[in-house]
C-alpha positions as CSV (number, residue, x, y, z in Angstrom):
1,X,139.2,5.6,87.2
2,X,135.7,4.2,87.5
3,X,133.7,5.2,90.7
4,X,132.3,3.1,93.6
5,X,129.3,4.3,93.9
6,X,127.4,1.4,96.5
7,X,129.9,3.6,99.3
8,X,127.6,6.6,98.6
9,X,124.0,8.1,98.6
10,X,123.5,10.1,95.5
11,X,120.4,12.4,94.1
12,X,117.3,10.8,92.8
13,X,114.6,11.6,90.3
14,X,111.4,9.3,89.3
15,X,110.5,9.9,85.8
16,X,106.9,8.9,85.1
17,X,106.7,9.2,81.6
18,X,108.0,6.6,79.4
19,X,111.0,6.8,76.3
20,X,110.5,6.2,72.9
21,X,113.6,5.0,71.0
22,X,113.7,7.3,67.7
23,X,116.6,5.9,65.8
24,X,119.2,3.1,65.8
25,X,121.6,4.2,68.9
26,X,122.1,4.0,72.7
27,X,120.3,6.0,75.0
28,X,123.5,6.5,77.2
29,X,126.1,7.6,74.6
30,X,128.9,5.7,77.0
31,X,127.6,2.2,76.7
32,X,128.1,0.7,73.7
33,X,132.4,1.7,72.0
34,X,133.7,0.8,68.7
35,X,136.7,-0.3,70.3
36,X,138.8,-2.1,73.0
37,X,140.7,0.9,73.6
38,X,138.1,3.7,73.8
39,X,135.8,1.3,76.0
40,X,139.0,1.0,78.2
41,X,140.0,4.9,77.9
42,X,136.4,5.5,79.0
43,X,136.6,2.7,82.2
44,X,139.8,3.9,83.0
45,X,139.5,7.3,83.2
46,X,136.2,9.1,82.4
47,X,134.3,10.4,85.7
48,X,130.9,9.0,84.7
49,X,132.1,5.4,84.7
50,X,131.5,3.0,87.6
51,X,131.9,0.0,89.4
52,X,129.2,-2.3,87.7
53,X,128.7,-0.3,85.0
54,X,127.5,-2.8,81.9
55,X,129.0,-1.6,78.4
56,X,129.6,-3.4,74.9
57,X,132.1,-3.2,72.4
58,X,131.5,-3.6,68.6
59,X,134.4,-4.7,66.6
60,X,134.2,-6.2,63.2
61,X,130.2,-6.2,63.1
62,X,130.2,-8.3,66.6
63,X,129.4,-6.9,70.0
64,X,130.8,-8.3,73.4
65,X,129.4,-7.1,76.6
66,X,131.3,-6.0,79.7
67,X,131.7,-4.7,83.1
68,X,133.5,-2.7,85.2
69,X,135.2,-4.9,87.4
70,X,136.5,-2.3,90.1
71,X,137.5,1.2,90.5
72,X,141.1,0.8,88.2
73,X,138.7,-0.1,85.2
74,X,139.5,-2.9,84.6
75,X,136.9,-5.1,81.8
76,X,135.6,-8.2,82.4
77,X,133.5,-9.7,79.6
78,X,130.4,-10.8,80.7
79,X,128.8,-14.5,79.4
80,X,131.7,-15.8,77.1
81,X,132.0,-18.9,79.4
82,X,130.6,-22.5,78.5
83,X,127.6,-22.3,80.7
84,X,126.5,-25.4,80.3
85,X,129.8,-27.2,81.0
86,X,130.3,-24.4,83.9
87,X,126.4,-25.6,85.1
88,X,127.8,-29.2,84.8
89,X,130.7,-28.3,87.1
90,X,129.0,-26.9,89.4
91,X,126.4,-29.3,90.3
92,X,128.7,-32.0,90.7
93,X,130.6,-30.4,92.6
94,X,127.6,-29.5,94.9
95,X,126.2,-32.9,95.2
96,X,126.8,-35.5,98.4
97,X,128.4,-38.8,97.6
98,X,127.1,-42.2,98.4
99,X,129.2,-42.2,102.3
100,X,127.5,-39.0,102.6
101,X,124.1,-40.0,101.9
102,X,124.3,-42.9,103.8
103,X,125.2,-41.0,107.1
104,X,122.6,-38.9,106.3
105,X,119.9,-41.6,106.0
106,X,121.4,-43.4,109.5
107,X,120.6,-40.1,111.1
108,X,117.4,-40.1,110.2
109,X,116.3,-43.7,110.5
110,X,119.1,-45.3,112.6
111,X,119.8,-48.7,112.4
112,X,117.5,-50.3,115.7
113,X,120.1,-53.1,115.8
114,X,123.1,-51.3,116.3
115,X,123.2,-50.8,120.6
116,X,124.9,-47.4,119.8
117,X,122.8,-45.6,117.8
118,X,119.1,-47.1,120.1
């Protein structure tokens, strides 16, 4: 089970010297698996996972990245959507149509002929 930790204040050390990578592997030994099923033995039940936590998988040569969703460990990949089309989406979604814009421009510069809005 992965821990919440934004519920709690934990200990805190400032290291002021700076790491040198000396080979070809992780610095945290728990953040990149070689598959599915140990990256979701080690979300589900190691005590150093957490909510948040960022970890990739390697299978076949090719790593996907994930996160700990919430405390039962669940994975959720991270960036596998169509951004742009999800970008696209969005912004439509988000943007007035012309009724909308036209009320907005009669609030701001009424229409002087119109007794109800003098």
């Amino acid at each position: 089970m992965a821990v919440n930790t934004t519920t709690g204040v934990f200990s805190f050390m400032e290291f002021p010297l700076s790491m040198s990578r000396q080979g070809a592997f992780p610095l945290d030994k728990n953040s990149v698996f070689a598959s599915m099923n140990d990256a979701n033995t080690y979300a589900q039940s190691n005590p150093t996972a957490y909510v948040g936590q960022v970890i990739a998988v390697v299978e076949n040569g090719t790593s996907t990245i994930y996160q700990i969703k919430n405390a039962a460990g669940t994975l959720e990949p991270l960036g596998t959507g169509d951004l742009e089309v999800d970008v696209g989406n969005l912004i439509t979604a988000q943007l007035a149509n012309t009724d909308e814009i036209n009320a907005c421009i009669g609030e701001v510069y009424p229409d002087e002929t119109d007794p109800e809005t003098t």
